[in-house]
Wavefront OBJ file of the C-alpha trace (Angstrom):
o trace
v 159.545 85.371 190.060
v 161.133 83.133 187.201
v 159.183 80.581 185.892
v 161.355 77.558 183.514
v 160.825 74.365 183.074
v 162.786 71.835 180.275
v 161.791 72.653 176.870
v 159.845 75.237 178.179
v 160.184 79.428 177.168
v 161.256 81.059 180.831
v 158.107 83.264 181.471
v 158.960 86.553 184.266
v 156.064 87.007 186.872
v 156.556 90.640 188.130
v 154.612 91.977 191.274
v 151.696 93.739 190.303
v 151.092 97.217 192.345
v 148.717 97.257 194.988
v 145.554 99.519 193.575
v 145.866 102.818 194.876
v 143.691 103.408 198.217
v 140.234 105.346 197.745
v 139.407 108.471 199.580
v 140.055 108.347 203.154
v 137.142 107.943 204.668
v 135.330 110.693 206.456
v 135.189 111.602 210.064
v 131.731 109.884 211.069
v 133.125 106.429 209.323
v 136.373 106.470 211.473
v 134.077 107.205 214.463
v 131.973 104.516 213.730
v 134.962 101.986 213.699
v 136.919 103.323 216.523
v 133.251 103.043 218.307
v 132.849 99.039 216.948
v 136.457 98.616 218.262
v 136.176 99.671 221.846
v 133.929 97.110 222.830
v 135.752 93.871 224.427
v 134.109 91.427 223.118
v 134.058 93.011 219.965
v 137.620 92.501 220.298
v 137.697 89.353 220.922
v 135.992 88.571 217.404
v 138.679 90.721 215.618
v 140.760 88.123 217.121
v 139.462 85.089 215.701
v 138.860 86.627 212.718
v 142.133 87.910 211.494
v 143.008 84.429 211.875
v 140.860 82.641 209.640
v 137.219 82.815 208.529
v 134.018 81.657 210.701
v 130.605 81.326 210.300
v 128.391 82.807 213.699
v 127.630 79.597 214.874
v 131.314 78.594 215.202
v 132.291 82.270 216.741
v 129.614 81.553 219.242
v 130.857 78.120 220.132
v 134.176 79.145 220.814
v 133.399 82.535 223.047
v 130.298 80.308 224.862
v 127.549 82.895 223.763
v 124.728 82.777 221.669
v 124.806 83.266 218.445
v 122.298 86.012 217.905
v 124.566 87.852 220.328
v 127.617 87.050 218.019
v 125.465 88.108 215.248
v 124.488 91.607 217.053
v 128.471 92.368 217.244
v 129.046 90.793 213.918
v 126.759 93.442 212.378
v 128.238 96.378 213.875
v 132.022 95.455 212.942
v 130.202 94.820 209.156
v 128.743 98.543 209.348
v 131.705 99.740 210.611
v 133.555 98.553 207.387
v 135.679 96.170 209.322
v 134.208 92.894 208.599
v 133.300 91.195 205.266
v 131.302 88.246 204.861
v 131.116 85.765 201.505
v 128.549 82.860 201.386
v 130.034 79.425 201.214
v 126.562 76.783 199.970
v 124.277 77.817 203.168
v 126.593 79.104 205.331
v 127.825 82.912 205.542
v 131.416 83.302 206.545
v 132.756 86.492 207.906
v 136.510 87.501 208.354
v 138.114 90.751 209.604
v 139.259 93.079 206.360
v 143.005 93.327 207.855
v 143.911 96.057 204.873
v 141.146 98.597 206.883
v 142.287 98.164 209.948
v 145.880 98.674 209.523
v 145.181 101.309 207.481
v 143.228 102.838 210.473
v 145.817 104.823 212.389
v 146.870 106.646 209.466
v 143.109 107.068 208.255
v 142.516 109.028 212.215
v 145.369 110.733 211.422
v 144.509 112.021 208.330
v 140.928 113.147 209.625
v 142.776 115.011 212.164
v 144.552 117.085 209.665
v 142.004 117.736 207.170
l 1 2 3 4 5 6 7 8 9 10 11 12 13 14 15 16 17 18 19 20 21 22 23 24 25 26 27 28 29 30 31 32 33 34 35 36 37 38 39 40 41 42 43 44 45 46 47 48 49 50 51 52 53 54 55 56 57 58 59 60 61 62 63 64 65 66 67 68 69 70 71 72 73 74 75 76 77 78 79 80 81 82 83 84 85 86 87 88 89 90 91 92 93 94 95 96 97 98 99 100 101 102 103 104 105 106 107 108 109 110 111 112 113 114
């Protein structure tokens, strides 16, 4: 990207790299997601939140549960590595970490052939 404005030096943004990935995580950790995955209503929250960002109270208005329900599956797809949450003044937001789970396929893989 080229950045010039009048009177202005023209400044050259390059891409920077993505950071190499870590060490594919083990067997138990893929298991773990797969299992948090396979549940539908689990599902249905990886929906929403590869969209946009939610607190639990606005997850369980729009599926029509409770919210310690939401919470329940909220906390598995967090241990599973799948969801991460960030605190926003007294609400906790949580949104689905879309670089794990397209990375998933060739993560099984991987395990596979280790």
């Amino acid at each position: 990207m080229v950045l010039h404005r009048y009177a202005w030096q023209p400044v050259l943004h390059y891409p920077v790299g993505s950071p190499e990935p870590g060490a594919p995580p083990s067997v138990e950790q893929l298991a773990l997601r797969m299992t948090a995955l396979s549940h539908p209503v689990r599902m249905q929250l990886c929906r929403s939140l590869a969209r946009s960002a939610f607190t639990t109270g606005e997850l369980a208005q729009a599926h029509g549960v409770t919210a310690p329900e939401k919470s329940r599956h909220l906390g598995v797809l967090k241990k599973a590595g799948l969801v991460t949450t960030r605190r926003r003044g007294r609400y906790v937001l949580h949104q689905l970490d879309v670089t794990v789970v397209a990375r998933l396929g060739s993560d099984f893989l991987e395990g596979l052939l280790r």
